[in-house]
N, C-alpha and C positions, 0 to 999 in steps of 0.2 A: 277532155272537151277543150276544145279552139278558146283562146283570147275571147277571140270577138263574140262565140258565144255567149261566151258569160256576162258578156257586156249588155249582148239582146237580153240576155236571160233578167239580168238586173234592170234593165228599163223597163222589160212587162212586169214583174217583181212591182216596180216602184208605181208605174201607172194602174194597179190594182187588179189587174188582170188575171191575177191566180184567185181562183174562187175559193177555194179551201187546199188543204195538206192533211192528210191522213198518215200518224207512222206509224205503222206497225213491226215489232221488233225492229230492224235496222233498215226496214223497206220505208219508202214514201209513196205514197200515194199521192194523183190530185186531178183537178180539172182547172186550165187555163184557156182562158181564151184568148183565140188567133183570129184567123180568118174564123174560122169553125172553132166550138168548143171542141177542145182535145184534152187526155189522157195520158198523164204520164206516172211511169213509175221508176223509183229511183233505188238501187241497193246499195247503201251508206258504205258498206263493210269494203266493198270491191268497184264499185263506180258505175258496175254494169246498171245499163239502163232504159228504156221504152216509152216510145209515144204513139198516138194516133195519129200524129200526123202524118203530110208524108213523108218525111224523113226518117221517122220511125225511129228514133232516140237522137242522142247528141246532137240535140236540141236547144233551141231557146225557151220551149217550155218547160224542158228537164233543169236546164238552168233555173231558171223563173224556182222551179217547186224548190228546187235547192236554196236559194234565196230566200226564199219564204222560210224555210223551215230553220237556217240559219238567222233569220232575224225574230226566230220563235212564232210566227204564224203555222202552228200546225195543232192537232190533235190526237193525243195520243192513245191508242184504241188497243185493249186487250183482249178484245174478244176474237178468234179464229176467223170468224167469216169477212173480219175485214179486208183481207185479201181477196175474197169472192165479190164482195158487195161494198167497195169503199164510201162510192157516194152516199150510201144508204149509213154508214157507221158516220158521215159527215154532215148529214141529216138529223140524224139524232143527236148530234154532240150543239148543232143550231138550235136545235130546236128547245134548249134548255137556256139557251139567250136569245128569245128574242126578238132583243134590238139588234145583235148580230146578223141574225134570221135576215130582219125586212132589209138592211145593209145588202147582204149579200142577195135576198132576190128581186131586189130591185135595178143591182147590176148586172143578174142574169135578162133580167126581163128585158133590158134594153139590149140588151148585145143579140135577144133571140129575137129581136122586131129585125134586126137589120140581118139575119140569117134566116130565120123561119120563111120558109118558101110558101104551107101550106098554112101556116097559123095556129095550126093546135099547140105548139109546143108553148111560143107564147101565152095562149087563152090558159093552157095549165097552169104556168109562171104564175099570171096576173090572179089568176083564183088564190093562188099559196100568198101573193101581195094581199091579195084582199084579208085574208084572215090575219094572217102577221099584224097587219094593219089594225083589224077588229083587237086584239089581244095588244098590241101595246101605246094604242091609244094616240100612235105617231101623225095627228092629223095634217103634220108638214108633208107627209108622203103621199097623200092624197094628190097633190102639187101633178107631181111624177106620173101617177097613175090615170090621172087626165090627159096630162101629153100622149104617153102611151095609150091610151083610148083610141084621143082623135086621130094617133098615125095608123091602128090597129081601123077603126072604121071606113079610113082612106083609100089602105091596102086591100083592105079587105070588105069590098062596101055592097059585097050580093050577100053578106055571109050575116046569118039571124042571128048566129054565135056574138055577134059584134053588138050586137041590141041586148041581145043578152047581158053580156059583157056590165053594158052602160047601164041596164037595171042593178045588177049587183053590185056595182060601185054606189048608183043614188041611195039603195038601203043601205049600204055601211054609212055615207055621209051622215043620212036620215038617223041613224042608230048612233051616233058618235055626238 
């Protein structure tokens, strides 16, 4: 991989950008966000390596996952099907922290208000915010999930999904 990528790789690295790292035996796994959230996988042994982007490897997001995993941001997954299902072995390794959890989808959430075209994908995010939230009591996060409300109501201001949205937020306040 190029100088200069490694250099992009290490600034989306350092600006938080790599959502997680999954390693399975000498492979990595991960999701970084670019323009688009993208996919990259990395094999330690030999360098070979893959993205969604479109570059489609020898990348700044292959970079990025490498960075991360050299500065120990990854998760180490024994199970087979992590090669099938990373996000999902990334998932469950969150889900046993958390504050990691609301961390990490609260940075999803915003990065999918400014991608999501159609909004479901955000209304998902903020529902996973919303319980994280119920579960670790983080009422500073609330802060967050208001902004993204009112840009989610803006964008999206025919859509009942978005009422919805702001009832489910007032019962957690309500309940916290």
């Amino acid at each position: 991989m190029e100088e200069k990528t490694l250099k992009k790789g290490e600034r989306y690295y350092k600006a938080g950008k790599v959502l997680w790292v999954v390693k399975q035996g000498d492979t990595l796994f991960s999701k970084v966000l670019g323009t688009y959230p993208y996919y990259a996988e990395l094999t330690l042994s030999t360098g070979e390596n893959r993205c969604t982007c479109p570059l489609g490897g020898d990348c700044k997001h292959v970079a990025a996952t490498l960075k991360a995993y050299e500065n120990g941001f990854y998760f180490e997954a024994l199970e087979k099907h992590a090669e099938l299902y990373p996000e999902a072995v990334a998932m469950e390794f969150l889900a046993e922290v958390p504050e990691l959890a609301l961390d990490v989808t609260l940075k999803e959430l915003r990065f999918a208000m400014s991608t999501d075209e159609s909004g479901s994908e955000a209304a998902r995010i903020f529902r996973r915010a919303l319980k994280l939230v119920g579960i670790t009591k983080r009422t500073e996060a609330l802060h967050v999930l208001e902004e993204v409300l009112d840009e989610y109501g803006h964008i999206f201001s025919d859509y009942e999904l978005a009422l919805k949205l702001e009832d489910e937020l007032r019962e957690l306040e309500a309940g916290l």
